[in-house]
N, C-alpha and C positions, 0 to 999 in steps of 0.2 A: 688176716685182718690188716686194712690197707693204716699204717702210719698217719695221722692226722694232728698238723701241729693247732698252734693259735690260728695263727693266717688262714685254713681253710675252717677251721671253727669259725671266725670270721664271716670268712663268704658263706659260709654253710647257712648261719644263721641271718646274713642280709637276704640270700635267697629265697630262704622262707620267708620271711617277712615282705618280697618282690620278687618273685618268679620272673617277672620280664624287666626288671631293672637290667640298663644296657651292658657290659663290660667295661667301660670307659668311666660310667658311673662308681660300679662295683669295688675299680682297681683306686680310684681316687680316696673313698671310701676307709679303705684298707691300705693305703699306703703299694702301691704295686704299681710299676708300667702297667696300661694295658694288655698288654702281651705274654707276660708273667702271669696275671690274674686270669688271662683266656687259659694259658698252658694248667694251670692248678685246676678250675673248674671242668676241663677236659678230661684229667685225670679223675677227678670225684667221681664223673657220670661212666669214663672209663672201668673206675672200679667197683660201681652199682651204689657208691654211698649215695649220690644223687640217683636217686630211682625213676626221675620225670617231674615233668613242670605242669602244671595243671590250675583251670580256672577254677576259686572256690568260689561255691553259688551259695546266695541269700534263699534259703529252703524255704521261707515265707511266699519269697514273689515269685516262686515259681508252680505255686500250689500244695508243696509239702511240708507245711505245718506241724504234722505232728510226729511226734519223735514217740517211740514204743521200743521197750525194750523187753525181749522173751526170754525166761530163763527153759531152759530144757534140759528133762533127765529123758536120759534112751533106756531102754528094756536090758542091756548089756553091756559093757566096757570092751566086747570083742571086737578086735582089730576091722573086721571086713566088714561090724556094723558103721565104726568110725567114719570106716572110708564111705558108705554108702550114702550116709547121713552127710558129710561134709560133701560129694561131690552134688548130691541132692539141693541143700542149701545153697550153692554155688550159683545156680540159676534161676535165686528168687532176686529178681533186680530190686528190690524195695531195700534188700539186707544191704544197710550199710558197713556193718562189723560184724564179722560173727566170733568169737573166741573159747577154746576150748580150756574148762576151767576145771578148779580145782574146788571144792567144796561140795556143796547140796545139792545143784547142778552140776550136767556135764557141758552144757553151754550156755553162754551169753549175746543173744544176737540184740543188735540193734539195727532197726529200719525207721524209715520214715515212708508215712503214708499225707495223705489230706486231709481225714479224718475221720471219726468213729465208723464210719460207715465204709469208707476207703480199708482199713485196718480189719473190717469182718470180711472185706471179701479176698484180701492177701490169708486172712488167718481159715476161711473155706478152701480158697483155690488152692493153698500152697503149705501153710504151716501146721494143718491137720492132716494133709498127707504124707509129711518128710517121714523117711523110714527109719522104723526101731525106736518112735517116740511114747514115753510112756506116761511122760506127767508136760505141760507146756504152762507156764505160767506168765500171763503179759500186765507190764505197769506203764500207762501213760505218763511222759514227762508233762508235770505242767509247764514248766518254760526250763531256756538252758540259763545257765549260773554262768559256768565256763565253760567257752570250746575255745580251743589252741591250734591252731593251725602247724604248728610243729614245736619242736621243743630247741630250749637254750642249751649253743654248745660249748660258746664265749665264758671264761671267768671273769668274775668281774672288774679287775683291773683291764680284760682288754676291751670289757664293753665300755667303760671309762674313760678310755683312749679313743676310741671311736665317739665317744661324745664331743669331749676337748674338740677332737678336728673336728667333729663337724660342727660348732658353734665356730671354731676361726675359717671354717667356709665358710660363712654368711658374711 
């Protein structure tokens, strides 16, 4: 596990909050030459903590409205049904998350469709045929509460410090 001080806590969490904020931006930000601030964030995607930068979409304008989530029990806990069922799921593009859980179900998927009608024909084409399914039960979300785009890596004393400067940047 790659060493992670404040400083890339720091950038970690500007980045999520601006995936294409520029380095020059980022290093001022965080108190760094630019070039120090390149070399760190090199190292993050170096080490896989930054995993990729990506646009998030407003799932409304672009026709995917509604959010469904599947709880699923498979017929078995055996290892070679797992795999079958996970590399299955794998290629329903709709599945946003899928995660394999601990409780009443064996999994928790979440997808997004466009609606009631959208969501019968993912749950005919694709989520009545995944293999080794024995029970599948889906709940529409009426709307999101919270979605997070990443998580706080910053304590608060250095999210603090990042306030201070940037109020004496202005």
């Amino acid at each position: 596990m790659l060493n992670i001080d404040q400083t890339d806590r720091a950038i970690l969490d500007l980045l999520q909050a601006d995936g294409r904020m520029t380095h020059a931006a980022l290093a001022e930000q965080i108190h760094l030459s630019p070039s120090a601030c390149l070399r760190r964030v090199k190292r993050l995607e170096g080490a896989g903590v930054i995993a990729g930068y990506r646009a998030a979409l407003n799932l409304d304008r672009v026709g995917l409205g509604t959010t469904v989530f599947v709880e699923i029990s498979l017929t078995s806990q055996q290892e070679d049904h797992l795999d079958e069922f996970e590399a299955a799921v794998m290629e329903v593009s709709e599945v946003i998350s899928c995660h394999l859980m601990a409780g009443d179900a064996d999994y928790l998927i979440q997808l997004v469709v466009a609606d009631v009608a959208d969501y019968e024909r993912v749950h005919r084409t694709w989520m009545a045929r995944l293999p080794h399914v024995a029970k599948l039960k889906s709940s529409f979300a009426l709307r999101g509460v919270v979605t997070r785009r990443g998580v706080t890596l910053t304590s608060e004393p250095a999210r603090e410090i990042l306030r201070i400067h940037s109020r004496e940047q202005r």
